[in-house]
C-alpha positions, 0 to 999 in steps of 0.5 A: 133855822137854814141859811135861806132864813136870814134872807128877809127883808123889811120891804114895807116899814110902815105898820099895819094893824092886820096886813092882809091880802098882799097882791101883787098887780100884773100890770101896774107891777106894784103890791096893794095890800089891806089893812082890815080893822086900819080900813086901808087899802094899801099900795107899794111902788118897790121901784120908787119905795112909794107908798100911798094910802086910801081909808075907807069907812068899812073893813077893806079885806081884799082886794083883785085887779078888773080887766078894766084897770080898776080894783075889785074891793071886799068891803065889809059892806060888799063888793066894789068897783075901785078907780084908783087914779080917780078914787070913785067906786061903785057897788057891784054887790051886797053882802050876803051876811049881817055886816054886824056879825061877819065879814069879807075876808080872803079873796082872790080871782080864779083862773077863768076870772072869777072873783072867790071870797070867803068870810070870817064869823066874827063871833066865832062859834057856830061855824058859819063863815061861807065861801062865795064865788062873783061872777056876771054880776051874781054872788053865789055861795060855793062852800060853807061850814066854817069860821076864818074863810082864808088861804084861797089858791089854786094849783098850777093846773086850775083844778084844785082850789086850796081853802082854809079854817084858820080857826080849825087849824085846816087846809082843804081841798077840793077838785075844781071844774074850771068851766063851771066853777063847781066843788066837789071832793072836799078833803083835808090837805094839811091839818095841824096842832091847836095851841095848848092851854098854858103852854108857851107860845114858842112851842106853838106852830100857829095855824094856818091863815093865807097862801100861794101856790108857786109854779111846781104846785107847791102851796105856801101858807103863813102860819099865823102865831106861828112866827113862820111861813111853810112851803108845802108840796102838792101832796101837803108835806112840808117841804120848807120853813122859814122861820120870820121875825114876826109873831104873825104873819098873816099871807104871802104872794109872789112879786116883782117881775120874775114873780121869785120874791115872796111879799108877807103881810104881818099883824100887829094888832093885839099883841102885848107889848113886850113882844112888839117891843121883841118885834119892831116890823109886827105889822110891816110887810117882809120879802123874801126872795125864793127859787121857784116862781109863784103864780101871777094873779088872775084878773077879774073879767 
């Protein structure tokens, strides 16, 4: 463990169940992030230390700010058109699944505005979680052929897209044609070690779950089980580890106004009781302050 390691921070005391899919918004300048089996969305004012919930019926997985100052939600259900100041949303499109077996996941908006989800197949086996692009109006699947859709981001130049199987213990890639939106050129970026049976958990590195690419193109992925985020370079090398007090992180984004503070969703959900106990902030959102800036989030249009 470096010394960079002691620099994390309780940013959000409050626990979730799953945290997921931290955002931090370009203009309201505040986090929103989701608390999936919880049915929250969550938002995050660090100047006041604000917190405010809205529960839905469904799972809300992700959400992506609209041009229009509204939020672009994942329900289980679909995809919807979020007020916040007047809590009314619309729905923008179907889910392209039986909403019985699968749902939303990871999500985010690409550089020219479009809005990427993927999904999880909740049994788990066969692999058929897809990833899926919303764009005027029409979802399109875009890729397929797993089972935990997460760690969506893309390289500083728009023309790769980072995607991965947390259950495959992978991270893909592939060239991404900015006019078009098309893939093409699927290949594995980063791959890693699967738990072995009876082994302690301390000896597992965890497996990949969501990510963020900083302006150097460097891709940062939380590991979940893995109680660590790493920084990899654009080539899939290891460049950094920082080692977390929590069992599972489960993503990271960049925030606050010079985007060099590292927001990480935890989960609690599930774990025994022995290591909550070891782990009071499983579930609560950390921060970590960084040297290189990320990315800020793109805006639906």
């Amino acid at each position: 463990m470096n010394a960079h390691d002691f620099e994390v921070q309780l940013a959000v005391a409050s626990p979730a169940l799953l945290g997921e899919s931290p955002l931090w918004h370009p203009v309201e300048q505040v986090l929103y992030y989701c608390d999936i089996p919880g049915r929250t969305l969550n938002r995050f004012d660090p100047r006041t230390g604000d917190l405010k919930h809205w529960s839905f019926d469904p799972n809300v997985a992700c959400c992506a700010p609209m041009l229009d100052g509204a939020l672009l939600l994942a329900l289980r259900d679909g995809l919807w058109r979020f007020d916040t100041q007047s809590g009314e949303r619309t729905r923008l499109s179907d889910a392209p699944y039986n909403p019985a077996t699968e749902r939303f996941n990871d999500g985010k908006c690409d550089p020219q505005g479009r809005f990427w989800v993927g999904t999880i197949y909740e049994p788990r086996d066969p692999a058929l979680a897809a990833l899926y692009c919303y764009t005027q109006g029409a979802l399109t699947k875009k890729a397929d052929g797993i089972t935990v859709s997460n760690g969506l981001a893309w390289s500083p130049n728009g023309r790769t897209l980072y995607w991965s199987d947390t259950k495959a213990h992978s991270i893909y890639a592939f060239d991404f044609d900015p006019a078009t939106g098309d893939l093409h050129q699927r290949r594995t970026f980063a791959s890693f070690a699967h738990k072995v049976a009876g082994a302690a958990l301390d000896e597992y590195g965890g497996r990949p779950d969501g990510a963020a690419v900083d302006v150097e193109g460097c891709y940062w992925v939380a590991m979940f089980e893995g109680g660590r985020v790493l920084r990899l370079s654009p080539q899939g090398d290891v460049l950094r580890e920082v080692r977390l007090p929590v069992r599972c992180p489960t993503m990271p984004c960049f925030g606050g106004t010079d985007l060099k503070t590292l927001y990480i969703t935890t989960a609690s959900e599930g774990r025994p009781a022995a290591e909550l106990a070891e782990q009071p902030w499983a579930g609560c959102v950390l921060s970590l302050r960084v040297d290189v800036p990320g990315l800020p989030a793109n805006v639906y249009v």
